[in-house]
N, C-alpha and C positions, 0 to 999 in steps of 0.2 A: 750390062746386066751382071756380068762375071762381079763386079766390086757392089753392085747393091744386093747379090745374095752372101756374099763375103761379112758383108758391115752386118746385114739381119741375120746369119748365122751366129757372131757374136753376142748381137741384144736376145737374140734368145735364150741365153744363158742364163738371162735376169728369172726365168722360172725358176731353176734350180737355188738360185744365191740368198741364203737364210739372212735376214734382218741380224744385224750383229746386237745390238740391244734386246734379243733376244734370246739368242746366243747365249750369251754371257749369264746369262739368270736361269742355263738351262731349261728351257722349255720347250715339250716335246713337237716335233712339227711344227717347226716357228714359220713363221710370215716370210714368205721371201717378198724380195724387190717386188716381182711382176706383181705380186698380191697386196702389198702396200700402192704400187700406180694404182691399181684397179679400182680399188675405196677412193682413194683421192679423187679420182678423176671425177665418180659419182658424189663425194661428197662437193666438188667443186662444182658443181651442173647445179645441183640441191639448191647448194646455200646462194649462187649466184641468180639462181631464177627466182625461189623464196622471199631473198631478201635486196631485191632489183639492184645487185651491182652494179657499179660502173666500171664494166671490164670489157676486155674481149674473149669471147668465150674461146674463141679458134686458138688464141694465143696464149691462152690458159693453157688447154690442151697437151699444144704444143712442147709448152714448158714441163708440165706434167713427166712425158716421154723422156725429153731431152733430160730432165736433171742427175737422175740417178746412173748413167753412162758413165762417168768413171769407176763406180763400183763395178767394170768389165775388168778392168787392168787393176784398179787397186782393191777389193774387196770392200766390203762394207765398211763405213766405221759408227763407233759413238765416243762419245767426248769420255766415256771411262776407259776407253784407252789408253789415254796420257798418266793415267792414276795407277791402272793395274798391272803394270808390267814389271814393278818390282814390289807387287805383295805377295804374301801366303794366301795359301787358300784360304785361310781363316781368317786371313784382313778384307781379300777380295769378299766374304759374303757381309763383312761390317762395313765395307764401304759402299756398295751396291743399296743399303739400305737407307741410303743419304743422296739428297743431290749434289752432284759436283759444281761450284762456283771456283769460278776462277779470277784472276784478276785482270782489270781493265787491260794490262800491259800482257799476261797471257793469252786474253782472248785472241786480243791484234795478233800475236806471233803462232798460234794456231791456226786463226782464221787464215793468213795468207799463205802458211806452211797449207792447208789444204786446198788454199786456191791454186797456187801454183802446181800441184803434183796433179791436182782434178783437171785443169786447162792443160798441163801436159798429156793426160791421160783421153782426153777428148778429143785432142787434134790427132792423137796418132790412132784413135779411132773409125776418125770422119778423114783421113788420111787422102782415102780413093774417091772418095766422093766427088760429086762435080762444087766448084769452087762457090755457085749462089747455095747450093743446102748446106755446104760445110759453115759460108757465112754465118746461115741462119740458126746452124745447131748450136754453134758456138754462141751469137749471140744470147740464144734464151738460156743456155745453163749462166754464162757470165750474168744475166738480168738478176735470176733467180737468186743466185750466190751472194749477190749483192745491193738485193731487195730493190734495184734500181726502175722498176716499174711500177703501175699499180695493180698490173695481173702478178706481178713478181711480189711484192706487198700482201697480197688477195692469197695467194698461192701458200707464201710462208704460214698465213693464221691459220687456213685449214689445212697445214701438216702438221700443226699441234694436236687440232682437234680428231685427225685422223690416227698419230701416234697414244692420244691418249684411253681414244677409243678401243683401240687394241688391248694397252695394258691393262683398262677395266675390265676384258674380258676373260685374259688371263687371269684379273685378280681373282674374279668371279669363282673361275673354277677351282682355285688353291689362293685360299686364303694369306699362306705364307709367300704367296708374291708380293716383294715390296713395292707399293702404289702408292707410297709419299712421294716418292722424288718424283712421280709424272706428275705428280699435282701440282708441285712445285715451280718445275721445268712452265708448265704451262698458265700458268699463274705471272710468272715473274716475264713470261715475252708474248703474252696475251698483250694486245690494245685495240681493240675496236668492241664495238660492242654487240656485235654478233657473234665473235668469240666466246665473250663473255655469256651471252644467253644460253650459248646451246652448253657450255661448262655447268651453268647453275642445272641446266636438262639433265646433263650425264651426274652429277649428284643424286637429284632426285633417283632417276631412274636404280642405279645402281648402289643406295642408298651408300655409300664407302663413307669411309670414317675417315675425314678428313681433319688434322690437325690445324 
């Protein structure tokens, strides 16, 4: 008992911990971790009973929990990390205004630079735990990371849809939040087409001005 209020004293923290892409754009009372699971997990319940996936719900869930655990040890991150650590203040707000692409040959050496510090950051997490849950934590953040399911698949589309639904709300109330690059972003790693449906939704509803 000593090491499973140990490990859930840690995930606790996930309330406190502000969404770094949020961060970054200054915005007051941003979205922490626990509050980004929370949408997701309801949006994955939504769309998977709605629109009858082929998934498991429990393993969703699961994965839900499990993904965002290395931001205990590493902090959050977003891919304008890699851009903004050697600009001005006055480059950091021209380049936030834009989405970051990168190159096939960057992606790869990002991707595994944050796989490896995250599955670092995981095991010394799930450390004390008993050896089948540390299995099983392990396995669903590695799935997730590496889209290697079809709840892991399923999972990925509605953290688009869950990220971008946020930033329209920001836009919402301040106009001068930049809401091209979410559009972007989720546009260019959208593929299914339920993705797609509830994208053309959030248009409607939030009438934004899409380029």
């Amino acid at each position: 008992m000593k090491n499973i209020l140990e490990f859930l004293l840690k995930a606790n923290k996930l309330k406190k911990i502000a969404r770094e892409g949020w961060i970054i754009r200054k915005i007051k009372n941003p979205e922490t971790i626990a509050g980004h699971i929370f949408i997701l997990s309801l949006m994955a319940l939504v769309f998977a009973k709605e629109k009858k996936m082929n998934v498991n719900m429990g393993k969703v869930f699961k994965m839900i929990l499990c993904h965002e655990l290395p931001a205990l040890c590493l902090g959050d991150k977003s891919p304008y990390d890699y851009v903004l650590r050697t600009k001005s203040e006055k480059q950091k707000k021209e380049v936030l205004k834009t989405w970051i692409r990168f190159s096939r040959k960057e992606k790869m050496r990002i991707f595994f630079e944050e796989y490896r510090e995250g599955k670092k950051a995981i095991k010394k997490l799930i450390s004390n735990l008993t050896p089948y849950l540390k299995k099983e934590i392990l396995q669903l953040w590695e799935e997730f990371k590496t889209k290697n399911s079809p709840e892991a698949r399923f999972l990925n589309q509605i953290r688009i849809l869950a990220n971008l639904f946020q930033a329209l709300q920001y836009w919402q109330k301040d106009k001068k939040f930049p809401i091209q690059p979410w559009w972007e972003w989720a546009f260019e790693v959208a593929d299914n087409q339920m993705t797609f449906e509830f994208l053309d939704e959030l248009k409607r509803k939030f009438r934004a001005n899409i380029k």
